[in-house]
N, C-alpha and C positions, 0 to 999 in steps of 0.2 A: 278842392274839387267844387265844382259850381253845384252842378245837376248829375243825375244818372237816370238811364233808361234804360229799365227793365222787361225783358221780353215777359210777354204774358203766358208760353208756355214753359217758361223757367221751370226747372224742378224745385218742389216744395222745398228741400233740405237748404237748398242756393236761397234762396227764398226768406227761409228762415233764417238762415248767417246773415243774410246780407243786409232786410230791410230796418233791424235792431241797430247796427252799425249806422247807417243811415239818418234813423231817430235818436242816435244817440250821438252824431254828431252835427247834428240838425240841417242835411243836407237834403235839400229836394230832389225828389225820385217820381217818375213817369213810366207805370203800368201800361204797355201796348207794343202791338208788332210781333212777329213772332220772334226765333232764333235764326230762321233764314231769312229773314228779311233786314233785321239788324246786321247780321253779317255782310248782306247782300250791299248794304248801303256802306259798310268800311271794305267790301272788294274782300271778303275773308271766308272763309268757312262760319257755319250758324255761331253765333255769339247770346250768353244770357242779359248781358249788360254791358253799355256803355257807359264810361264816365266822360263827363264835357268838364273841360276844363275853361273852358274862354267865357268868358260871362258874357259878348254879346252874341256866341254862338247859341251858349242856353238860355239867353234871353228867346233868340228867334224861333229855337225849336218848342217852346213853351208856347209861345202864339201859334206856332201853326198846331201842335199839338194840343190844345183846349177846343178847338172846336169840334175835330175827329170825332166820329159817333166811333164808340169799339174802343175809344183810349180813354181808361177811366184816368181821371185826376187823382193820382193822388201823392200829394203834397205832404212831404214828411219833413218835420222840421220846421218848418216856413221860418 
């Protein structure tokens, strides 16, 4: 897995499984969006997190996502 994006109102517990995983396999992760709008964007029901697998897919969504006011950065792993 390239990146993942995690809704910002995730549940704490999700939260806390997931972002340790993440820093432990030093895979960069992106706080923002909610769970309806992540879903809204795979055509699904609310989603906590997307994983990107295509590295210039999460190339692209790192650029448009760094400028966003409201999506904090934060880069886990780097």
């Amino acid at each position: 897995m390239c990146q993942v994006v995690l809704a910002a109102d995730a549940a704490d517990a999700q939260r806390g499984k997931l972002i340790p995983l993440l820093d432990a396999r030093r895979i960069p992760y992106y706080t923002g969006f909610s769970r309806e709008e992540l879903g809204a964007a795979l055509g699904r029901a609310p989603v906590s997190a997307i994983g990107l697998l295509n590295p210039q897919l999460g190339e692209r969504i790192r650029a448009l996502t760094t400028g966003l006011s409201g999506v904090p950065d934060q880069q886990g792993g780097k």
